[in-house]
N, C-alpha and C positions, 0 to 999 in steps of 0.2 A: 483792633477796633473793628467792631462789625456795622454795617449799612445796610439800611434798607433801601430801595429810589424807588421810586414813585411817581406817575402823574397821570393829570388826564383819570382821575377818579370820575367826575362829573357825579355827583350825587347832590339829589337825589333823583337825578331825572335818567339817569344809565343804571344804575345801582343804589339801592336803600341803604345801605351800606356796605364796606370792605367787604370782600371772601373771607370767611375764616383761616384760609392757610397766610392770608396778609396780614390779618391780625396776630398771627401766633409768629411773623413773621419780625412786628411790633414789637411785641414781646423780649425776642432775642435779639433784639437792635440796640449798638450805643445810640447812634443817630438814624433818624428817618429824612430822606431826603425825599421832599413834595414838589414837581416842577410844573404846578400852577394848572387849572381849569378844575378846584375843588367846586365851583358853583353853590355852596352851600357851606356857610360859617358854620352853623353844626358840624360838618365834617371836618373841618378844622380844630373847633374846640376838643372832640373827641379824642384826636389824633395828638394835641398838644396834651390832655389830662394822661394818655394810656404812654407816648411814648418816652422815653428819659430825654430824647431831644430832639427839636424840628425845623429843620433849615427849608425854608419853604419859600417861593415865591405866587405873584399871583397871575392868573392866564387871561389870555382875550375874553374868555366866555365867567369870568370872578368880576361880582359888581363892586359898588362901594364900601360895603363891607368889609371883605376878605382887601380891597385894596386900601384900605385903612390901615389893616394889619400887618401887610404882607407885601415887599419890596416887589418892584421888576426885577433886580437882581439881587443874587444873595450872593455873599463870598465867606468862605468858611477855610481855616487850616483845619485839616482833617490828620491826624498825624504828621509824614512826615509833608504831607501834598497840600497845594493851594489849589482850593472848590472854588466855580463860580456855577450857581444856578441860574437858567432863564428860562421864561415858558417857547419862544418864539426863536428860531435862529434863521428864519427862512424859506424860500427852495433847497431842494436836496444837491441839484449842481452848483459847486461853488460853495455849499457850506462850510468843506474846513477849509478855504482859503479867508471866508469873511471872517469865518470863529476865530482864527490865528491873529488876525488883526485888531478884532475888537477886543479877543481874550488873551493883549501877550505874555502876562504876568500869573498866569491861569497854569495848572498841570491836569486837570478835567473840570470839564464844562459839561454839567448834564442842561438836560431840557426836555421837552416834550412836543406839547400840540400836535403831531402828525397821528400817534399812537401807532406809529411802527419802530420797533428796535432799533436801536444802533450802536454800534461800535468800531469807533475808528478814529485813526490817529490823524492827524495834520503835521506838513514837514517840520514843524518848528517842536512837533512832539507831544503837543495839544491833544489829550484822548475826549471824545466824542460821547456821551453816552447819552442814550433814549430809554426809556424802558419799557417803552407801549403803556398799555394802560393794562390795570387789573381788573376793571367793568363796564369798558366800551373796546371792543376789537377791532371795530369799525371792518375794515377786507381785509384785517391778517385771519390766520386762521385759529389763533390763538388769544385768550386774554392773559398779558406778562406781564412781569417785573423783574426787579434784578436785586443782588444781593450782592454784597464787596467786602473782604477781608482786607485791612491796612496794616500791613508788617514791613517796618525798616523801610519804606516808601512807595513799598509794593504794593500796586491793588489786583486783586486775584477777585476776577468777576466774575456771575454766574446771573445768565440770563435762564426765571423760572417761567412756566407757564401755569396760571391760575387750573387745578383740576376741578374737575367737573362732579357737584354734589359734596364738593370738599369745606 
């Protein structure tokens, strides 16, 4: 099973729409995983018509709309793993002590809002994932996202960065 994650697109006020290496990214996705501050139900609909499936939540900066649609938390079995989506987890100190607790039933928790990467586990085993954003960098140096192959219970991740003119 292949994955896409995603979040923190903010369109159409960061971006008009996705990068094309995100969309071709779509493409090649069983599931796309969205973790909230689409800011624009067009970007949603889009994403729901193109990809074959969208586990999505909605962020601090998603109005009525997209929160009509779109859970604060999603929870997905993803193969052999149990997904929880949220836009917001916090401060970065202390986060995988809160995630472990709020998520104990969880075996990854992505999320967003900061739009800097991350990966990392929590003592209870909890993997951590962020994926930046694909069209607000905000001070990384980069525009990301991440890609995950699910074999036998295995997720084999790969954080990419959006190329420039691509």
């Amino acid at each position: 099973m292949r994955l896409l994650i995603i979040s923190d697109t903010h369109q159409p006020r960061r971006a008009r729409d996705l990068p094309a290496q995100v969309w071709e990214e779509v493409d090649r996705a069983d599931v796309v995983i969205h973790a909230g501050d689409w800011c624009d139900l067009d970007s949603l609909v889009s994403l729901q018509a193109r990809a074959e499936r969208v586990i999505g939540v909605y962020g601090n900066n998603d109005g009525p709309e997209l929160r009509e649609r779109l859970p604060e938390v999603a929870r997905a079995d993803l193969g052999d793993l149990r997904f929880a989506v949220v836009h917001e987890t916090g401060a970065a100190q202390g986060r995988e002590r809160r995630c472990a607790k709020r998520f104990p039933d969880v075996d990854v928790l992505v999320f967003g809002h900061s739009h800097i990467p991350w990966d990392t586990h929590t003592d209870t085993g909890l993997r951590l994932l962020n994926p930046g954003s694909p069209t607000d960098r905000r001070r990384q140096p980069h525009h990301t996202y991440m890609t995950a192959e699910i074999e036998a219970g295995r997720l084999d991740l790969r954080l990419h960065r959006v190329e420039t003119g691509h």
